[in-house]
C-alpha positions, 0 to 999 in steps of 0.5 A: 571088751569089744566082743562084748561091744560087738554083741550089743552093737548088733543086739542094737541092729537087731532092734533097728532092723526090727524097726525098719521092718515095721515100717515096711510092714506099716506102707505095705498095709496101707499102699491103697489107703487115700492120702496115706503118707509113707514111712521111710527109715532113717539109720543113725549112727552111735558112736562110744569112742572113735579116735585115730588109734582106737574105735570102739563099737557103738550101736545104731538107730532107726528112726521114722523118715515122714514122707509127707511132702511127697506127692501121691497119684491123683486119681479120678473118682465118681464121687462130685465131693472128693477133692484132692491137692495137686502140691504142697498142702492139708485140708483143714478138718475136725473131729467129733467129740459125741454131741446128739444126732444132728449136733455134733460137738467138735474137739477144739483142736485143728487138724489136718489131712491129705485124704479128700474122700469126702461125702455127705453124712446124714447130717449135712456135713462133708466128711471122709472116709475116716471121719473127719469134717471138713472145714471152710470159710463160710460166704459173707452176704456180700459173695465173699468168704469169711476168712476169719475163722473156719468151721465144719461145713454142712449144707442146710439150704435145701431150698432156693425161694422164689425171686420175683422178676424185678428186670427184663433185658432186651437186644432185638432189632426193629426192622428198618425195612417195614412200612409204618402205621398209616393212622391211629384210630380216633377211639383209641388214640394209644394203639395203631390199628395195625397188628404189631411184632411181638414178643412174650416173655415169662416171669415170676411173682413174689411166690414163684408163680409163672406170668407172662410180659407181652412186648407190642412194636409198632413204626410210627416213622423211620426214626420212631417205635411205639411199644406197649407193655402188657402183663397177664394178670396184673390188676394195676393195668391201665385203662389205656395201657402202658405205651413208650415210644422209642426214638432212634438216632436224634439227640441225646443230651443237650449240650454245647456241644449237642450228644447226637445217636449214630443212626439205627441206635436208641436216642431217647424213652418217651412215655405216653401217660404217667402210668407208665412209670418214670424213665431217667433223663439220658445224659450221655452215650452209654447210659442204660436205656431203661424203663421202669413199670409197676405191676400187682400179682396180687402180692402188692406193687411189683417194680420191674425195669425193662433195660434196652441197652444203652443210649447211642450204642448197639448193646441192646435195642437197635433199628438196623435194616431188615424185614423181620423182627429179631430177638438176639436176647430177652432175659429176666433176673425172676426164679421160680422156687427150687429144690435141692438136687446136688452139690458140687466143688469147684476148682477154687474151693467154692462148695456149690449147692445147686437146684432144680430151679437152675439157680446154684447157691456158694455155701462156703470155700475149702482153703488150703494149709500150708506149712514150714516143715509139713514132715514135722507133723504129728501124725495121727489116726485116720491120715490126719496130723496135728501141728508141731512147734518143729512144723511151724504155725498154720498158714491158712489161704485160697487154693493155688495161692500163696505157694499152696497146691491147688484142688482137683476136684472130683479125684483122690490122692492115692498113697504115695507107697511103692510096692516094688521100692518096699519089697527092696527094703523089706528083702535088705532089712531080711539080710541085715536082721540076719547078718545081725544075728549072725554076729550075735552067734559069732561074739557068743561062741568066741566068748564061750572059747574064751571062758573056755581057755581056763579049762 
């Protein structure tokens, strides 16, 4: 009888409506939870019996429309660590399962998520606001991540060791425009009696201790700069010292046909003694210019090369015109020992760990997650989600790649809910619960007339 189909469709109204209203109440809460993804609803319609002829009531259903694909606002955050995706894509996360302070055991499920307010625990480890660790690919020794598996990052290096000075690099000019050295003096034949330009630079031991590299010139002639190396501290110092002379603009290889310098650029490296070290045989334009000497700090024997650019170009070591002695560069590759003092995300994914000693140190990279049908996710506590066969597999790649969004670091992903589009719903919901109940009153009143008729 249709009064009675026409109470139960909108019995069934009712529970839709009630659904509806849930879900409007779920995305009202949560408008300011990071990477919280709204739930719209969608009504369906079923059917009894519907002809040409004939339609008889059925019911309807509201079930959950995921709105996972939709992007929300990225806002800016004083936090370094929090990141979020601009486009498609999760963070690969997991959850902790108990363990002891300091090891934690994770579950071996996956799990994904769009909240990137992430900071560092007492432990290490990059977790967000809902507890769940962040995962990534760890860095290889070769500098390349490990894409074969991912696990919690934790950042556990805290300390940067010393690295001993093993290359000095020098771009200067000797000045064309300077008299020569009239003589060398007949009791130390080595060194021109003549004061020389010089420069000194700082570099570092095997433990981190500061020592200083005096670089002496001297002009012998138009096409000739003598140099004396001298290291403070260093026991292996030479009785006559480390002297090479440095010749400009002759040849550089012996051909046929014969290599020669442009004027004003390094043509070869003549060490004085056999103290000096070996220097590699120049073979043709563009080959480094380099010279190599050994100093002891009291560590054991320090091999340092001291590269001038290049033979026959202006890279490094030049003779060009002037007066004064100019130093466009002199860098060495030491350190010094560094503590931790922060991490930072970069763009790319890379979790950078950096020191007081201004080196920085690549920890691991965040990869992003993509999916088929990110809307058929399992949605779980906390923002996260778990795949679906309905979603399809995982596929796991470096941000900005592959279709995937790219990171914004230093910012989050707001909820994607709209308050005035929710009060929209919520007000239509109020309307249809009520209009349902109203023929829910009207289908009981006219089977009371009808039970009625009889009397």
């Amino acid at each position: 009888m249709s009064l009675l189909g026409s109470m139960t469709t909108a019995i069934s109204g009712l529970t839709a409506q009630s659904r509806a209203l849930g879900h409007v109440s779920d995305n009202v809460a949560n408008s300011q939870t990071v990477g919280f993804k709204r739930v719209d609803t969608n009504f369906t319609s079923w059917l009894t019996r519907s002809t040409l002829r004939l339609h008889m009531p059925g019911s309807v259903e509201a079930r959950p429309d995921y709105t996972n694909t939709v992007q929300g606002a990225i806002e800016q955050v004083e936090n370094p660590l929090a990141m979020a995706i601009a486009g498609q894509g999760f963070f690969s996360v997991a959850q902790s399962r108990g363990g002891t302070i300091g090891n934690p055991l994770f579950d071996e499920r996956q799990f994904f998520t769009r909240a990137g307010d992430f900071a560092l625990d007492r432990d290490g480890y990059m977790v967000n606001g809902s507890s769940y660790y962040l995962e990534g690919w760890r860095m290889l020794p070769t500098g390349e991540p490990d894409r074969t598996a991912l696990a919690p990052i934790r950042i556990t290096e805290l300390v940067y060791n010393p690295v001993p000075t093993s290359r000095i690099d020098l771009a200067a000019n000797l000045p064309f425009n300077v008299p020569q050295v009239a003589a060398v003096p007949a009791a130390a034949p080595w060194a021109p009696a003549e004061p020389p330009v010089s420069s000194v630079l700082q570099i570092f031991d095997a433990l981190g201790n500061q020592r200083q590299v005096t670089l002496d010139w001297w002009k012998l002639d138009d096409d000739t700069w003598r140099l004396r190396i001298t290291p403070a501290g260093d026991t292996l110092a030479p009785a006559n010292g480390r002297f090479v002379d440095v010749n400009f603009g002759g040849v550089i290889s012996a051909g046929p046909p014969a290599v020669t310098a442009p004027p004003g650029t390094v043509s070869s490296i003549v060490p004085l003694s056999a103290t000096t070290g070996t220097v590699p045989a120049p073979l043709a334009v563009g080959d480094p210019a380099s010279l190599g000497f050994t100093a002891d700090y009291g560590f054991g024997n320090q091999d340092i090369s001291l590269r001038l650019g290049g033979y026959g170009v202006p890279t490094g070591l030049t003779n060009y015109a002037g007066t004064e002695y100019g130093v466009r560069d002199l860098s060495q590759d030491g350190v010094p020992l560094g503590a931790y003092s922060g991490v930072i995300v970069r763009e790319n994914g890379d979790v950078a760990v950096n020191y007081d000693n201004g080196q920085t140190r690549i920890v691991a990279r965040v990869p992003v997650v993509a999916f088929n049908d990110p809307d058929r996710l399992q949605r779980l506590d906390g923002q996260a989600f778990m795949r679906t066969v309905e979603s399809g597999e995982a596929r796991v790649t470096d941000a900005a790649s592959n279709g995937v969004g790219k990171l914004v670091t230093g910012a989050v992903e707001r909820s994607n809910v709209d308050i005035a589009g929710e009060f929209s719903k919520l007000i239509l919901a109020q309307r249809a619960y009520t209009s349902n109940t109203r023929i829910v009153t009207a289908a009981d009143e006219m089977l009371q007339d009808t039970i009625n008729m009889r009397r």
